[in-house]
KETOR-299858 format. One record per residue (C-alpha): y, x, z; residue number from 0. Coordinates in Angstrom, 1 decimal. Each point is the difference from the previous one (the first is absolute). Last residue first. Layout:
# KETOR-299858
[[Y, X, Z], NUM]
...
# end
This chain:
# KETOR-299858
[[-4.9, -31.0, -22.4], 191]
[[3.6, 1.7, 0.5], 190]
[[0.9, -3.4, 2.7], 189]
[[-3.0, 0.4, 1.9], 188]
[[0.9, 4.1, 0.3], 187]
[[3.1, -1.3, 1.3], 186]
[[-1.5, -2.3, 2.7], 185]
[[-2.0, 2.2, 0.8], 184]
[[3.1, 2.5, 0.6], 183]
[[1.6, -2.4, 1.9], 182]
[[-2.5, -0.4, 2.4], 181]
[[-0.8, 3.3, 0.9], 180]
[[3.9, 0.4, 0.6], 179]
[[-0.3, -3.1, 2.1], 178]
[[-3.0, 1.6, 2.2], 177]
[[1.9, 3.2, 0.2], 176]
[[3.1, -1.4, 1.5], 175]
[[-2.0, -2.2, 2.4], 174]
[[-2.5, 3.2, 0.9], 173]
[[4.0, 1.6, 0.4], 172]
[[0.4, -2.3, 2.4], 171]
[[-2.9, -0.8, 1.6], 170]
[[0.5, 4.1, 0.8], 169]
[[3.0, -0.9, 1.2], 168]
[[-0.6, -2.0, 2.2], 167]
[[-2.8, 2.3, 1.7], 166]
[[2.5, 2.5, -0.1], 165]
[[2.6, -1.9, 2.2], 164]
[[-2.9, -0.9, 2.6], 163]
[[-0.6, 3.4, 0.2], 162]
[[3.2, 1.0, 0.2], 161]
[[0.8, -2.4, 3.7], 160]
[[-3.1, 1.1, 0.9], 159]
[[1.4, 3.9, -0.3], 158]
[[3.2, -0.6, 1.4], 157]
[[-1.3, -1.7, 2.7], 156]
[[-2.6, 2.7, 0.6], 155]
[[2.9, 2.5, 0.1], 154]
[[2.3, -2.1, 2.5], 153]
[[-2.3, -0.1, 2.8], 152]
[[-1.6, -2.7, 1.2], 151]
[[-3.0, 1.2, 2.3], 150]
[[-2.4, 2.7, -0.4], 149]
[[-3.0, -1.7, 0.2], 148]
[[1.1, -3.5, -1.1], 147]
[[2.0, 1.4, -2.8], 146]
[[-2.9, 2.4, -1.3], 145]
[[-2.0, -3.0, -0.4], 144]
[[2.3, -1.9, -1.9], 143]
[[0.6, 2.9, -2.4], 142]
[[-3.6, 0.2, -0.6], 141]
[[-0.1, -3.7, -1.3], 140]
[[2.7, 0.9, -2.2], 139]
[[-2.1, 2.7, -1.2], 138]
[[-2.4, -1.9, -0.3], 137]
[[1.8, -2.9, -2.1], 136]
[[1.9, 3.1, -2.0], 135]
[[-3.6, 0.8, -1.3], 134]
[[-1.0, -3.7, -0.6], 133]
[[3.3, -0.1, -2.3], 132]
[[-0.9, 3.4, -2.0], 131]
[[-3.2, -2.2, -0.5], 130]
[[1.6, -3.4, -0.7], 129]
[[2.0, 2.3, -2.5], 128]
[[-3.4, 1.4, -1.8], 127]
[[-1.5, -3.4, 0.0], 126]
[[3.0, -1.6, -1.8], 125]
[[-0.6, 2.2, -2.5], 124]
[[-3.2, -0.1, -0.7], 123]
[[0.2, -3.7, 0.1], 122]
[[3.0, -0.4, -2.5], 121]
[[-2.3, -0.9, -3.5], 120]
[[-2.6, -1.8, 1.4], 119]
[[2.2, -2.4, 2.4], 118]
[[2.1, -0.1, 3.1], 117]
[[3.0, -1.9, 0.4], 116]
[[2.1, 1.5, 2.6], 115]
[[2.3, -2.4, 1.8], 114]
[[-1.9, 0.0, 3.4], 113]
[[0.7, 3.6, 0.5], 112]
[[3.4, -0.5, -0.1], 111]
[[0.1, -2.6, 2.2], 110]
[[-2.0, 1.9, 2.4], 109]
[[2.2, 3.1, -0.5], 108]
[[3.4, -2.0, 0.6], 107]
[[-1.7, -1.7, 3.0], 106]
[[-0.9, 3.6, 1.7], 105]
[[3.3, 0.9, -0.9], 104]
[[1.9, -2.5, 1.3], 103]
[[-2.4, -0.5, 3.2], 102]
[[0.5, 4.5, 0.5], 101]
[[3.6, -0.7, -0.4], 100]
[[0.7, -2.9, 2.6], 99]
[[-2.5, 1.6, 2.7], 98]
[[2.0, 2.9, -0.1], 97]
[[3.4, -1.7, 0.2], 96]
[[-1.7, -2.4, 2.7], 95]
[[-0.9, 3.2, 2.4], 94]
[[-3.2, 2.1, 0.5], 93]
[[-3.1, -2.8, -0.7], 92]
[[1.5, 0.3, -4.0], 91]
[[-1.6, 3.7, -0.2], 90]
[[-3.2, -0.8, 1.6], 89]
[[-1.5, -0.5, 4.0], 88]
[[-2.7, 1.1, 1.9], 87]
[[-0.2, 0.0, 3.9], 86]
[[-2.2, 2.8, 1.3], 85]
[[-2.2, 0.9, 2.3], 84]
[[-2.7, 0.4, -3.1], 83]
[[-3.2, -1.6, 1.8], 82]
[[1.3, -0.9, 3.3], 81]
[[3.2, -1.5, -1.4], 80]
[[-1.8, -2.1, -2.2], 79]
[[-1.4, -1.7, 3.0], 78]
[[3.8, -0.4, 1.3], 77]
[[1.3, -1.2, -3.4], 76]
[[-2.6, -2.7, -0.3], 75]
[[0.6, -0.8, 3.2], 74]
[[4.1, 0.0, -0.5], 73]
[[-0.8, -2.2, -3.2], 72]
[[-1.8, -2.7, 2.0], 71]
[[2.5, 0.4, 2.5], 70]
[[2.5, -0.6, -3.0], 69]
[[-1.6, -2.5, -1.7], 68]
[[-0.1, -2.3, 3.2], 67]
[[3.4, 0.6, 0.3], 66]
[[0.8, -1.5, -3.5], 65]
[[-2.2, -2.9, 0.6], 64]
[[2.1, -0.9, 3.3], 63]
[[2.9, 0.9, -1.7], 62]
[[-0.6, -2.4, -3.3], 61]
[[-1.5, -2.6, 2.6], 60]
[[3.4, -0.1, 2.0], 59]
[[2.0, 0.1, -3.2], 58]
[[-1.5, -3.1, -1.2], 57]
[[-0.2, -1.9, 3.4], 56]
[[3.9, 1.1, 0.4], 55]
[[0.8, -1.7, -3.6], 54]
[[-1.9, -2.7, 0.3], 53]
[[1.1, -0.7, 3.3], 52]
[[3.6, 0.3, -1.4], 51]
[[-0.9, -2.3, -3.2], 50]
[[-1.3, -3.0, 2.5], 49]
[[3.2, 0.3, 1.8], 48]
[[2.7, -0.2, -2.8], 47]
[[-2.7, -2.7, -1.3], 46]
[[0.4, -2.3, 2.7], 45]
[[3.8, 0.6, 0.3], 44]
[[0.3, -1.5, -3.8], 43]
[[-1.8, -2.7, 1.1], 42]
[[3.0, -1.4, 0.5], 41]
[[-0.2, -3.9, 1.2], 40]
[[2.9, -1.8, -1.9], 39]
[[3.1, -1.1, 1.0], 38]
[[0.5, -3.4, 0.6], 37]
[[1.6, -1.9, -2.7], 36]
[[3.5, -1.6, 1.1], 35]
[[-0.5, -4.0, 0.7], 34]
[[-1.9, -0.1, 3.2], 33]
[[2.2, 2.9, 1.5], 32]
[[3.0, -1.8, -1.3], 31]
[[-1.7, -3.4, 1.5], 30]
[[-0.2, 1.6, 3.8], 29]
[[3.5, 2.2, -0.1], 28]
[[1.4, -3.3, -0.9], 27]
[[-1.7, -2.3, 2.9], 26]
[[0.7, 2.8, 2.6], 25]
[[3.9, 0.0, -1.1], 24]
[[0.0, -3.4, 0.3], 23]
[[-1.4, -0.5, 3.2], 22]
[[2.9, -1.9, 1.5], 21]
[[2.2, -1.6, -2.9], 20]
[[2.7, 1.9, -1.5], 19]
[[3.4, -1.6, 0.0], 18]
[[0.9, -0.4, 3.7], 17]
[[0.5, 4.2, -0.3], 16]
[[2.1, -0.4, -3.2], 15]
[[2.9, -2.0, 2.1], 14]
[[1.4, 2.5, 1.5], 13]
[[-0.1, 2.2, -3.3], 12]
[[1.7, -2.6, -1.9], 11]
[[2.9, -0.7, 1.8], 10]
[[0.5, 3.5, 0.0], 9]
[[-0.6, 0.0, -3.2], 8]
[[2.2, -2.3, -0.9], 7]
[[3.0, 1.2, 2.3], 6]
[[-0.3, 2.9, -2.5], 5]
[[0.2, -1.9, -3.0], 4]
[[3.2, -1.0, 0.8], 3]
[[0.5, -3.5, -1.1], 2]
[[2.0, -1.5, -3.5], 1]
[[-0.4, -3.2, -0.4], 0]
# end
């Protein structure tokens, strides 16, 4: 009872050949590709390629438009060149850094401005700071002239750079003095 099992496979393998029928193999491959799901059509591909166009069509037009603004800039610049031969610029058109604190403090002053509650009782007041503001707003404005017909110099920086401080701090003190105002007419309510 007892057989090697090696002389079985031997056997076996010899004979293994006469055991498949011819065209099996075809036949199998055939129904398993019938039977297995196929894989599905990726549109996936579709719309990798649809986006890029997208993309370069978008960025085409935006530097197509963009060029178009600058020649139209450069002849604007070129017939303003023959009246004051000269480019003009501001504080925050000198570096980022620049540009950074002149937008914080022209924001900061705007917003602070835009808080103020006028009335009957604070409009002398106010009026008298928006006037020692509308004096640093020329002056400012003179600043900006000097810088394009001097050039950058560290001087006029400085002194934009102050006069944008000052004109924050005169909103702030007209802030202080608006609340102090406040809070004494609202202690005078209180004695009647």
């Amino acid at each position: 009872m007892s057989k090697d099992l090696r002389k079985l496979f031997e056997e076996d393998n010899t004979n293994s050949e006469n055991l498949i029928s011819p065209g099996h193999t075809e036949r199998f491959l055939e129904r398993l590709e019938k039977e297995l799901p196929q894989p599905k059509k990726s549109h996936f591909v579709l719309w990798k390629v649809a986006a890029t166009i997208l993309i370069v069509l978008g960025i085409s037009i935006f530097y197509i438009n963009k060029n178009e603004v600058i020649i139209s800039k450069d002849a604007v610049v070129e017939k303003s060149k023959r009246i004051s031969k000269s480019k003009t610029f501001s504080l925050g058109d000198l570096s980022p850094d620049l540009k950074k604190v002149e937008d914080y403090y022209v924001s900061t002053i705007n917003f602070e401005l835009s808080k103020i509650e006028l009335n009957k009782s604070n409009k002398d007041l106010i009026d008298s700071y928006l006037e020692q503001i509308e004096v640093l707003d020329k002056e400012y404005a003179r600043l900006n002239i000097e810088l394009n017909e001097v050039g950058p110099n560290d001087q006029t920086i400085s002194a934009l750079i102050e006069n944008l401080q000052l004109r924050l701090e005169l909103l702030q003190k007209l802030k202080t003095k608006l609340n102090e105002l406040k809070s004494s007419k609202n202690e005078q309510d209180q004695i009647i």
